[in-house]
C-alpha positions in Angstrom: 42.8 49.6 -106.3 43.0 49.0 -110.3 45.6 46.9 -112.4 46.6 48.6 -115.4 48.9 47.3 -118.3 50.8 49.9 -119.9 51.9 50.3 -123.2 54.7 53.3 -123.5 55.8 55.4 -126.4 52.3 55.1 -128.5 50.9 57.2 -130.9 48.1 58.3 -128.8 47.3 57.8 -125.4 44.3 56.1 -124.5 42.9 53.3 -122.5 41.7 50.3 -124.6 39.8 47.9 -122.1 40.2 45.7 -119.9 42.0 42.6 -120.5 43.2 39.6 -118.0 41.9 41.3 -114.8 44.1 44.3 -116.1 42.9 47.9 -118.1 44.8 48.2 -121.1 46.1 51.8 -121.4 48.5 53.5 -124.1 50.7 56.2 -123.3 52.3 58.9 -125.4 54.9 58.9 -122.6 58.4 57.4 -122.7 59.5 54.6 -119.6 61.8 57.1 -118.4 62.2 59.6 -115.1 58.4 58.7 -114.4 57.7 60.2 -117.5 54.4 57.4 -118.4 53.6 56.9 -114.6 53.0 61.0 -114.9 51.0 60.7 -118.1 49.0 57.6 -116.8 47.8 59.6 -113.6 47.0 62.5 -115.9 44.8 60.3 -118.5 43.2 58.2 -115.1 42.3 61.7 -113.4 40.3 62.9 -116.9 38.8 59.4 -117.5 37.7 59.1 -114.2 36.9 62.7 -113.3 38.6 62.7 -109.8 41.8 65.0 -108.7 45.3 63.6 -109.9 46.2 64.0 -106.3 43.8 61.2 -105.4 45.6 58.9 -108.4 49.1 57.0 -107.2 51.0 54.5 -108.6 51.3 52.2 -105.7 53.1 49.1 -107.3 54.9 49.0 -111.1 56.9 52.2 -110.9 59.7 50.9 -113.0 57.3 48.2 -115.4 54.5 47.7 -117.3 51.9 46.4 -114.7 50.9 48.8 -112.0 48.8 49.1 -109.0 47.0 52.3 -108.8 45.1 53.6 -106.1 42.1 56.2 -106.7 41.9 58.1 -102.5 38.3 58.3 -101.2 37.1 55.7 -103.9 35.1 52.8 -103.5 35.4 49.3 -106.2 31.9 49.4 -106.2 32.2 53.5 -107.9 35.3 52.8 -109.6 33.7 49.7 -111.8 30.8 51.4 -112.6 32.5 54.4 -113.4 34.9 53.0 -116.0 32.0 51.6 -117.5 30.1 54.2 -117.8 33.1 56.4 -119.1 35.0 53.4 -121.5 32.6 51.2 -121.4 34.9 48.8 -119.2 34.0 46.8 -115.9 36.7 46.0 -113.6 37.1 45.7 -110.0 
């Protein structure tokens, strides 16, 4: 399970770092019809290298703070993984 902090309606999408027990990501995306959930799981699943059917927003639809869960993944993988990838550790 990861916290992410979204920021909606950037100029690029990207994820920033972690911040607070949170990642930081920026989205391209709009807050509307799922529109930044959507582009969240999409920039997740190429960070991360796993399918975006293994990416869900569990918590945070509808705000800024969301639970994500990453199927078949273990903390342990995920932390090392994101900093290996963005040079981020969170757990």
């Amino acid at each position: 399970m990861l916290t992410v902090r979204v920021t909606p309606r950037a100029s690029r999408s990207e994820v920033l770092g972690a911040r607070d027990g949170a990642l930081r990501v920026r989205l391209t995306a709009p807050p509307v019809e799922g529109a930044a959930n959507d582009a969240l799981v999409s920039l997740l699943s190429e960070c991360l290298g796993v399918a975006r059917r293994t990416i869900s927003v569990i918590s945070g639809e509808r705000g800024r703070t969301k639970r994500v869960l990453i199927a078949g993944v273990e903390p342990s993988w995920l932390a090392a993984r994101l900093a290996e990838r963005l040079g981020v550790a969170d757990g």
